[in-house]
C-alpha positions in Angstrom: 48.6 -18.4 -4.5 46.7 -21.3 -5.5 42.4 -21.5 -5.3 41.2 -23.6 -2.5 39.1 -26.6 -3.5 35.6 -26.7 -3.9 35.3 -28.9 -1.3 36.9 -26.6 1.5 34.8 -23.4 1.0 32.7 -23.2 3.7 28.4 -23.6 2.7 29.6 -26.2 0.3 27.1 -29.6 0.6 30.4 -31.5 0.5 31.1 -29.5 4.5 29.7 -31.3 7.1 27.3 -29.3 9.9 30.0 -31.0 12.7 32.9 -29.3 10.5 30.9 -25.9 10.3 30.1 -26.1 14.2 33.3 -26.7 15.0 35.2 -24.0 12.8 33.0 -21.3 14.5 33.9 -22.6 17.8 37.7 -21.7 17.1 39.0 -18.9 18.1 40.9 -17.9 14.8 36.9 -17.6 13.8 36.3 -15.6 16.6 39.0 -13.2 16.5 38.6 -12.8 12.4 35.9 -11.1 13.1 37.4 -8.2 13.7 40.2 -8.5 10.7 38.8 -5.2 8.6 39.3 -3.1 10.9 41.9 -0.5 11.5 44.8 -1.3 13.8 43.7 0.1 17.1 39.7 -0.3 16.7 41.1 -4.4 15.4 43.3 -4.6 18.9 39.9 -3.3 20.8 37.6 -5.4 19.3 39.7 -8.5 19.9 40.4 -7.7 22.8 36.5 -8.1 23.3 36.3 -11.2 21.9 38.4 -12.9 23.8 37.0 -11.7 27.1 33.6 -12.8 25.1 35.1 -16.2 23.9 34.2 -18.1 27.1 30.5 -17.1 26.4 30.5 -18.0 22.6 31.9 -21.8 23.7 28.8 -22.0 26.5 26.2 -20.4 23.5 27.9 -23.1 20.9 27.6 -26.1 23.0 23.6 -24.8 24.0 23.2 -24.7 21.0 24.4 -28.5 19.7 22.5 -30.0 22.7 19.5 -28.3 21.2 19.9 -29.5 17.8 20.4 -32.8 19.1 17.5 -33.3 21.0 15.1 -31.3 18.5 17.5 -34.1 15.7 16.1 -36.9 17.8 12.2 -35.5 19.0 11.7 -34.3 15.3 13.2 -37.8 13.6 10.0 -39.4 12.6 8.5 -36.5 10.9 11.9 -36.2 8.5 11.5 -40.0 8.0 8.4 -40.0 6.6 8.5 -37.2 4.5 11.9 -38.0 2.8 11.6 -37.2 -0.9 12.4 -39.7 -2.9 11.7 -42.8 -1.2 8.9 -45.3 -1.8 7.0 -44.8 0.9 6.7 -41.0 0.4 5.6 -42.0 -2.9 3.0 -44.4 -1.9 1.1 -41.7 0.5 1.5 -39.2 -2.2 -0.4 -41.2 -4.3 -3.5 -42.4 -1.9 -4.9 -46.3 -1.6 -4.7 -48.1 -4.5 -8.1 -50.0 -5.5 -7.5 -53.1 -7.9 -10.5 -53.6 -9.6 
């Protein structure tokens, strides 16, 4: 059995949000959910899910639109405050008098 890669475990940075999003959207997700159970509580539960899965797709896509639109309102705040850049720098450091 071999290790999987660094870049495949999920929480990694190298795992984009899109890929994340769209691995909880699958149903394999869904229904391992339910994988530690025993055998009759693991049939129930899935059994559950599914009828839920319908649900969990309208939640998931509510929930992209909102990211989006908060992505796109909340844009110029993360612009300006991006560590590392020179303009972050220049605020940080107030007006510069040349005497």
């Amino acid at each position: 059995m071999s290790v999987p890669e660094s870049d495949s475990l999920p929480g990694t940075p190298a795992e984009s949000l899109l890929r994340m999003f769209l691995r909880a959207a699958g149903l394999p997700f869904v229904l391992s959910q339910a994988a530690d159970y025993p055998i009759g509580v693991k049939q129930f539960l899935q059994l559950c899910l599914i009828v839920l899965y319908p649900a969990w797709l309208v939640l998931m896509l509510a929930v992209a639109v909102l990211y989006g639109v908060l992505w796109v309102l909340l844009w110029p705040l993360h612009s300006r405050r991006r560590p590392g850049s020179t303009q972050a720098a220049d605020d940080a450091a107030g007006p510069v008098s040349v005497c």
